[in-house]
C-alpha positions, 0 to 999 in steps of 0.5 A: 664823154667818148674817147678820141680816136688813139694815135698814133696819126699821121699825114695821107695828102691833106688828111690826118689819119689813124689805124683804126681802133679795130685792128683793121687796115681800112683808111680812117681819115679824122680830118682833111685839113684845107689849104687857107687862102691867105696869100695865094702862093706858096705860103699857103701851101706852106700854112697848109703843111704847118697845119697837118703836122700840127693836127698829126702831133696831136696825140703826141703832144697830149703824151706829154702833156700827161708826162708832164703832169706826173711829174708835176704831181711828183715835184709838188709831194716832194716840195710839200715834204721839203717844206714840212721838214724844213718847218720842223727843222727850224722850229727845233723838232727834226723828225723822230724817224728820218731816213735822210739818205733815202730822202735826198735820193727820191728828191733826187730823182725826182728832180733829175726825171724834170730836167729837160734833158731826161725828157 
């Protein structure tokens, strides 16, 4: 599968557009975006410009997607962990070798990197 064309994009009239990946500084257009003809006034200029910068966010919007899943990844390794010890905790068998402190620290910041805020 090719890879897309990097971001950072941005908006040159009605096209969306990116440094080309060779370092050089010609114009790379990835896309025009035309102006739809729903209303025939101004709300079209509007959806027009609603829609570039949605093209544009493109390679934003898919950073954080990755950010996110990470930390996904993460809070699932620390819940699998929390349930397993809860299991063995409730059954009567604490793990042997437990570093409490340093657990309540990792699922601390584990939790503290998903809330909204730390985004």
């Amino acid at each position: 599968m090719t890879a897309h064309t990097p971001g950072p994009y941005y908006v040159n009239g009605a096209d969306i557009m990116a440094l080309r990946p060779d370092g050089s500084n010609l114009p790379l257009s990835l896309a025009t975006v035309y102006r739809p003809i729903h209303y025939g006034d101004e709300r079209d200029r509007q959806a027009m410009s609603a829609n570039l910068r949605l093209f544009a966010a493109a390679s934003e919007t898919a950073a954080e997607r990755d950010r996110l899943k990470a930390i996904n990844a993460e809070l699932l390794a620390a819940l699998k962990m929390a349930v397993i010890t809860a299991g063995l905790m409730r059954e009567g068998n604490p793990p042997a070798v437990c570093d409490w402190p340093g657990l309540e620290a990792a699922w601390g910041a584990t939790l503290a990197k998903a809330e909204p805020d730390n985004a």
